[in-house]
C-alpha positions as CSV (number, residue, x, y, z in Angstrom):
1,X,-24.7,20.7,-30.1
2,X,-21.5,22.7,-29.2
3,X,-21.8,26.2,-26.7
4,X,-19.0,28.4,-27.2
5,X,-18.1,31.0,-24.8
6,X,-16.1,34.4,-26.2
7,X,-14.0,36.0,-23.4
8,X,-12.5,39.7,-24.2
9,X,-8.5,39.0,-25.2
10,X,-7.3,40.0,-21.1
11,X,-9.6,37.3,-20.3
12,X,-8.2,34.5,-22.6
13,X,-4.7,35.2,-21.8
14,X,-5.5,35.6,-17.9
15,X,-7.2,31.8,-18.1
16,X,-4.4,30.5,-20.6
17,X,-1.8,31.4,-17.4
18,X,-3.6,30.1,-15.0
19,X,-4.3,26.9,-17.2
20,X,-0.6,27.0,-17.6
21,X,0.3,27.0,-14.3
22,X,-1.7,24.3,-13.0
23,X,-0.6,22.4,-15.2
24,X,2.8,23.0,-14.3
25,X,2.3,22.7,-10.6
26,X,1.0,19.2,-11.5
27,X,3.7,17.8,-13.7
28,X,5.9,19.3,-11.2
29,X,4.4,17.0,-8.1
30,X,4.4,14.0,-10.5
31,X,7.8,14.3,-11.0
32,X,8.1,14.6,-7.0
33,X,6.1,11.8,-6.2
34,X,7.1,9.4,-9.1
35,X,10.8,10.2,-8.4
36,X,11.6,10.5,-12.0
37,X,14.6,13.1,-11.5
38,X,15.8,11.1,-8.7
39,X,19.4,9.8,-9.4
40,X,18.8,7.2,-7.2
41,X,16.6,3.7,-8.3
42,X,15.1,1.9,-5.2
43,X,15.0,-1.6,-6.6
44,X,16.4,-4.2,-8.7
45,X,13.3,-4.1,-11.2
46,X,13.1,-0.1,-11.4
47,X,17.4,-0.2,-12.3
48,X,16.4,-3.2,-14.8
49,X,13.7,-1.0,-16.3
50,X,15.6,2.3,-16.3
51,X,17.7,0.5,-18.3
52,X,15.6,-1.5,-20.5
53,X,17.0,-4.8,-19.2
54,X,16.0,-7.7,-17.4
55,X,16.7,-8.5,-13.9
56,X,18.3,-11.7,-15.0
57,X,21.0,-9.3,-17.0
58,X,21.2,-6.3,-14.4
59,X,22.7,-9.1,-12.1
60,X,25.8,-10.1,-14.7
61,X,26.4,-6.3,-15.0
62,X,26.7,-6.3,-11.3
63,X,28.4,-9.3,-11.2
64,X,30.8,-7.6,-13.3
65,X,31.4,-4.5,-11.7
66,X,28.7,-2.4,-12.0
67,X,27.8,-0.4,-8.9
68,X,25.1,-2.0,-6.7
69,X,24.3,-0.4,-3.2
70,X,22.9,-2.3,-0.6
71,X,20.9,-0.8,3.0
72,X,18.6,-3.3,5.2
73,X,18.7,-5.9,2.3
74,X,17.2,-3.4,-0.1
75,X,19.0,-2.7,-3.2
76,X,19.8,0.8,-4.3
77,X,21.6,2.1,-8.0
78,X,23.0,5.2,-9.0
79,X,21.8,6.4,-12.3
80,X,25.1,8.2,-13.3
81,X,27.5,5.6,-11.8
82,X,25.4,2.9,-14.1
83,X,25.7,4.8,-16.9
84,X,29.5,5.7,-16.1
85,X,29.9,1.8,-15.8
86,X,28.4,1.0,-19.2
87,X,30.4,3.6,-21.0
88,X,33.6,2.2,-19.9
């Protein structure tokens, strides 16, 4: 057994906004907190997975050339200087 509920057409488009924008308010502090549009990775394993490559190979690429940043032993890659590097 289903209930369905009939709102007036000011109401459905009033509750399809605010629907709306909590969802956007959500994916918005998911993107915050995950740092997806960060241009900066904080590790070895997050640059290797950015770029769909093992550790193993995101060393050679460093190894030959590609931009690695280090702070307090803690690694550190640039999204658009790796991708720069691979295009060359």
């Amino acid at each position: 057994m289903s209930i369905q509920v009939m709102l007036p057409p000011e109401y459905d488009e009033s509750l399809r906004t605010q629907v709306e924008d909590i969802l956007d308010k959500a994916v918005k502090e998911v993107r915050q907190k995950t740092g997806i549009d960060s241009p900066w990775l904080s590790s070895k394993q997050s640059a290797s997975k950015w770029l769909g490559i093992s550790v193993e190979t995101l060393n050679t690429l460093v190894l030959q050339g590609m931009p690695e940043h280090e702070k307090g032993g803690k690694y550190f890659y640039n999204k658009s200087e790796m991708t720069a590097f691979l295009k060359e």
